[in-house]
C-alpha positions as a Markdown table, in Angstrom:
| # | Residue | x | y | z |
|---|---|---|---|---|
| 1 | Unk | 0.0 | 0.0 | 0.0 |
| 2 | Unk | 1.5 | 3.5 | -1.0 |
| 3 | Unk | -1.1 | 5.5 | 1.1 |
| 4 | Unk | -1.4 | 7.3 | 4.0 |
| 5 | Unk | -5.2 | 7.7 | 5.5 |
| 6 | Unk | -5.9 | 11.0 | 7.4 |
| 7 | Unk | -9.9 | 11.6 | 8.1 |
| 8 | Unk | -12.1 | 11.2 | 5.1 |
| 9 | Unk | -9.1 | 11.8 | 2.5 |
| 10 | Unk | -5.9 | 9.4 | 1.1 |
| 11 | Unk | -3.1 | 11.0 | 0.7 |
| 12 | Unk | -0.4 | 9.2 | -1.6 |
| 13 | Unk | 3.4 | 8.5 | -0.2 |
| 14 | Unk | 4.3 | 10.4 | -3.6 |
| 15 | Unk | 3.2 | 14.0 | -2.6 |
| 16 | Unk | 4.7 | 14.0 | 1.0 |
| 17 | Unk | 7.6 | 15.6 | 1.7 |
| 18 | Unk | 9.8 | 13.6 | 3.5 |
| 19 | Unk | 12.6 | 15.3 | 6.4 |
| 20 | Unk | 15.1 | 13.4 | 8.0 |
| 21 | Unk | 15.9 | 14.9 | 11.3 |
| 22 | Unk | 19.6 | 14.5 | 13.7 |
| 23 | Unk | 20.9 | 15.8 | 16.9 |
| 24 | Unk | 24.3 | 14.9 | 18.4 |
| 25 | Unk | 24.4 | 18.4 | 20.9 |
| 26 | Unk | 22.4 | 18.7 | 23.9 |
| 27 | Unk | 19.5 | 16.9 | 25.3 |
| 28 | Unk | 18.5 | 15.3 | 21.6 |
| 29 | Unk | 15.8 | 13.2 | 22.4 |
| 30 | Unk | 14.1 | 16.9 | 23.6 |
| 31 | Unk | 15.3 | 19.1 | 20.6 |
| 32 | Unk | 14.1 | 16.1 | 17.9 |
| 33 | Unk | 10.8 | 15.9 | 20.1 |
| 34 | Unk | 10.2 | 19.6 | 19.9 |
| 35 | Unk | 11.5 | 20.3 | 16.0 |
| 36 | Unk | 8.8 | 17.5 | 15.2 |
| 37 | Unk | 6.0 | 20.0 | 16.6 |
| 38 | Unk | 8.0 | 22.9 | 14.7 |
| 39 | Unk | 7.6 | 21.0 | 11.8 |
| 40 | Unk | 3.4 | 20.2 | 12.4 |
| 41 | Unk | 3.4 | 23.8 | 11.1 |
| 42 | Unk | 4.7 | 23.2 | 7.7 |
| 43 | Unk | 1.6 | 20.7 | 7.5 |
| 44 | Unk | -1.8 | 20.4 | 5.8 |
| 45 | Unk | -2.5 | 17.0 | 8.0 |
| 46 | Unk | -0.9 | 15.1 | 10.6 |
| 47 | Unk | 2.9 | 14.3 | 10.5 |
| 48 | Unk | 3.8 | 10.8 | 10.1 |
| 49 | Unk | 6.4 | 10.5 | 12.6 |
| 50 | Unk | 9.1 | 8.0 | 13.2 |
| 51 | Unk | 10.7 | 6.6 | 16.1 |
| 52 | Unk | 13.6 | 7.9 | 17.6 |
| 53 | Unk | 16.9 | 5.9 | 17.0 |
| 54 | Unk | 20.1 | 6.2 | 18.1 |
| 55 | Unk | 22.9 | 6.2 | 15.8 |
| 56 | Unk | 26.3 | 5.7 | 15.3 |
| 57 | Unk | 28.1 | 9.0 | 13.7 |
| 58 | Unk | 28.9 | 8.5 | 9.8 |
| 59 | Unk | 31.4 | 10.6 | 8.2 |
| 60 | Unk | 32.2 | 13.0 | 11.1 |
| 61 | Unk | 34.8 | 14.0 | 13.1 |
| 62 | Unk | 36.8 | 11.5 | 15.2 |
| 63 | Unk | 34.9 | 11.5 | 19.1 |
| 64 | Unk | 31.5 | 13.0 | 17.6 |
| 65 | Unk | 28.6 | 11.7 | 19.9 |
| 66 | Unk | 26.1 | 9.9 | 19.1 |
| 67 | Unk | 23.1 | 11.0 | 17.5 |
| 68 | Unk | 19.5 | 10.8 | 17.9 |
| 69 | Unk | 17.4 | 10.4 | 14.5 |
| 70 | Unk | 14.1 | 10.5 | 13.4 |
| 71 | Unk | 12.3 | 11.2 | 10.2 |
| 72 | Unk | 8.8 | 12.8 | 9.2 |
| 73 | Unk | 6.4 | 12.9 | 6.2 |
| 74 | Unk | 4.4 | 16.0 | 5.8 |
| 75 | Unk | 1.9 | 17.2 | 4.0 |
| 76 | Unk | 3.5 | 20.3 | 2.4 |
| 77 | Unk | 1.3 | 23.2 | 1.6 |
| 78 | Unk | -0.2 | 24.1 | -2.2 |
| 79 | Unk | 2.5 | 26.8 | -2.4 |
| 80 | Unk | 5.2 | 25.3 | -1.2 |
| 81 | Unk | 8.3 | 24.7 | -3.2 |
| 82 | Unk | 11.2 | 22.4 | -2.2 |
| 83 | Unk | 13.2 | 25.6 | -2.1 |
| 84 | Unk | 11.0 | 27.3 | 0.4 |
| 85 | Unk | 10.5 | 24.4 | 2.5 |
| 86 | Unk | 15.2 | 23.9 | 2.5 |
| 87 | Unk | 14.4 | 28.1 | 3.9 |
| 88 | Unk | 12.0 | 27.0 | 6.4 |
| 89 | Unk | 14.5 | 24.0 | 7.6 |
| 90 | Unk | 17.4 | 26.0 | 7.7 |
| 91 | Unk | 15.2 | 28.3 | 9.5 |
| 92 | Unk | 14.3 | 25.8 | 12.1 |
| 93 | Unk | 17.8 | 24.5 | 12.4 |
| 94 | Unk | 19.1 | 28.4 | 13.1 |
| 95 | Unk | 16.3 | 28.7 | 16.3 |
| 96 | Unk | 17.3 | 25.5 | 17.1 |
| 97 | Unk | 21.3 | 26.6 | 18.0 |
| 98 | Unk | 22.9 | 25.6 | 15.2 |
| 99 | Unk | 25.3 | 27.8 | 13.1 |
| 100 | Unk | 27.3 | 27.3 | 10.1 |
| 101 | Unk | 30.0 | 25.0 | 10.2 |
| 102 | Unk | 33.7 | 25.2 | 10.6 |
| 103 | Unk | 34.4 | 21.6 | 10.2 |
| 104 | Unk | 32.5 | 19.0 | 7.8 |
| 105 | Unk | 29.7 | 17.0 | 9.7 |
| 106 | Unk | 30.7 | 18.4 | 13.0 |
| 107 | Unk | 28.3 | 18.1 | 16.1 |
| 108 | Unk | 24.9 | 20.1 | 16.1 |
| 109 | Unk | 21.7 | 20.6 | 17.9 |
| 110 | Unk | 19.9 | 20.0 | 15.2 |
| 111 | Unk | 20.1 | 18.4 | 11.8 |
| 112 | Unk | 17.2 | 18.9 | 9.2 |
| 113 | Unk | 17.5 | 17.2 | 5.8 |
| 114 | Unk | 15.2 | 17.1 | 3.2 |
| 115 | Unk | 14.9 | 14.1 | 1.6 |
| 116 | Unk | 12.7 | 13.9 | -1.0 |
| 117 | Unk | 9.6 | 16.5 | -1.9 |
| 118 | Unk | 7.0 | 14.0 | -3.1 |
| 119 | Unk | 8.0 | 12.8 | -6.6 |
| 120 | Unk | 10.6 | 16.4 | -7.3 |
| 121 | Unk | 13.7 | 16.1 | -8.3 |
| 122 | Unk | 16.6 | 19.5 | -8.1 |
| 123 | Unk | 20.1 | 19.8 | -8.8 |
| 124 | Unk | 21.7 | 23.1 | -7.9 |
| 125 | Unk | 24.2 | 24.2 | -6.0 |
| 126 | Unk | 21.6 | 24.7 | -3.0 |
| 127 | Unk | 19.6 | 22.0 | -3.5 |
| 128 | Unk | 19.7 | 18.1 | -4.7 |
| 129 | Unk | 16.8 | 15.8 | -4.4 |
| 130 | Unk | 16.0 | 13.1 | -3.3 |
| 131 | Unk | 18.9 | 14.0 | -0.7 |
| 132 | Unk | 21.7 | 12.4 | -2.8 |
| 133 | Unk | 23.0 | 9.9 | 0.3 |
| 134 | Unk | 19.6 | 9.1 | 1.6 |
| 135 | Unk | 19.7 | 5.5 | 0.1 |
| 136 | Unk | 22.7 | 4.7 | 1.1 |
| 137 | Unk | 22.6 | 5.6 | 4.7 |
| 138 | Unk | 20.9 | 3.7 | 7.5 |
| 139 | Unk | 20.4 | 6.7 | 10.1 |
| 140 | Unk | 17.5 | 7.7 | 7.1 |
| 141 | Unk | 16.4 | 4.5 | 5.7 |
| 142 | Unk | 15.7 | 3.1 | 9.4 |
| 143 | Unk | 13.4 | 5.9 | 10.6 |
| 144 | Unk | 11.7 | 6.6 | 7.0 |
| 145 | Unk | 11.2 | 2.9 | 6.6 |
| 146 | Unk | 8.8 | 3.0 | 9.5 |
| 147 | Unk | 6.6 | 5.7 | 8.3 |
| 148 | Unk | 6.8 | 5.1 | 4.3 |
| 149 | Unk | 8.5 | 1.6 | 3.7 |
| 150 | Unk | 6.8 | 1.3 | 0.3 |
| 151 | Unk | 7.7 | 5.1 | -0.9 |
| 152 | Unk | 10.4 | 4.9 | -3.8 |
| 153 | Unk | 12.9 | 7.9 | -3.8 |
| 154 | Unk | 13.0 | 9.6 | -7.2 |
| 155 | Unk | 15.3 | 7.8 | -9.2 |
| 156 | Unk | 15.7 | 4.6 | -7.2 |
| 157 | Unk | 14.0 | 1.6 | -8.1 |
| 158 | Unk | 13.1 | 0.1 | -5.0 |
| 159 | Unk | 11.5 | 0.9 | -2.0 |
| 160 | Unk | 12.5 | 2.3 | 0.8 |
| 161 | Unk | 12.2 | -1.1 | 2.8 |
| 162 | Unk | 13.7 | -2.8 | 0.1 |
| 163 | Unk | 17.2 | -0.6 | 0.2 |
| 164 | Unk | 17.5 | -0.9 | 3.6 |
| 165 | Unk | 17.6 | -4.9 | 3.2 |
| 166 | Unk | 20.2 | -4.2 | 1.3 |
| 167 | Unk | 22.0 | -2.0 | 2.9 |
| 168 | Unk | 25.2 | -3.0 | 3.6 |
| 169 | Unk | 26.6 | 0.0 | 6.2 |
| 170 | Unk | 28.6 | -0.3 | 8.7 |
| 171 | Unk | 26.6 | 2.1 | 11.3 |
| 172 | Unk | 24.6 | 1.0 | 14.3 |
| 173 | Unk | 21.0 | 1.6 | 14.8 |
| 174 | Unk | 18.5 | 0.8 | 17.8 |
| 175 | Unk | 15.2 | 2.3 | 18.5 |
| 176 | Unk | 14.9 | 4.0 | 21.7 |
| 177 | Unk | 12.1 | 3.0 | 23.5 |
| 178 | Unk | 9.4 | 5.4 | 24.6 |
| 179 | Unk | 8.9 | 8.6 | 23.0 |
């Protein structure tokens, strides 16, 4: 099934937009919880939400913490562009503590990537989608694959349950329990 059911209306996996979301700074569990409610805003319906996971750091400095991930689909509004929704992210991420950085992948409160805007595809120097690392990394796939496990990322040919099978990463991932 590639729908989502929200009160009297079906919304296909195709027209969400779909953030990944990453802290490694602070309490994490908190800012993750609370840039989930930032992100109801950008909404027309409900947010499919993930679970929280706890991850090993990929690419990033040697004795970066660990992170805490989750991912969201959202119903983006009529208007909305994938540009304007990166501005509204970046947005977020800035109220959130984080500032540009001085070293590649370094630790931050907050990490919001956009990974795919319903079927849209962008390359410019701002902007690629899908995300151009989103199938290939586990702190995404893990957390997406619970809310949208059949949704196929433009220009992939399987689903997002079917490339984490395949996955062959070496990062960790385990769900934290509660919420």
């Amino acid at each position: 099934m590639n729908s989502v059911v929200h009160t009297h209306q079906t919304i296909s996996q195709a027209d969400l937009c779909f953030v990944a979301l990453g802290s490694n700074l602070g309490d994490s569990r908190l800012s993750i919880r609370q840039a989930m409610e930032r992100l109801q805003t950008f909404s027309d319906r409900p947010l499919l939400r993930s679970s929280l996971w706890q991850t090993t750091p990929v690419d990033c400095p040697p004795g970066s913490p660990i992170f805490i991930n989750a991912a969201v689909g959202l119903a983006a509004r009529a208007d909305e562009t994938p540009e304007t929704m990166l501005a509204k992210l970046r947005a977020v991420e800035r109220e959130f503590g984080r500032t540009p950085n001085t070293i590649l992948n370094e630790p931050r409160p907050l990490d919001l990537d956009l990974i795919a805007f319903g079927k849209q595809r962008r390359n410019t120097p701002d902007l690629i989608l899908p995300h151009p690392r989103a199938h290939q990394r586990r702190f995404v796939l893990q957390p997406m694959a619970e809310i949208a496990p059949d949704f196929v990322l433009p220009g992939q040919s399987e689903t997002i349950a079917v490339l984490l099978t395949h996955l062959t990463s070496p990062e960790t991932v385990a769900r934290l329990s509660g919420f």
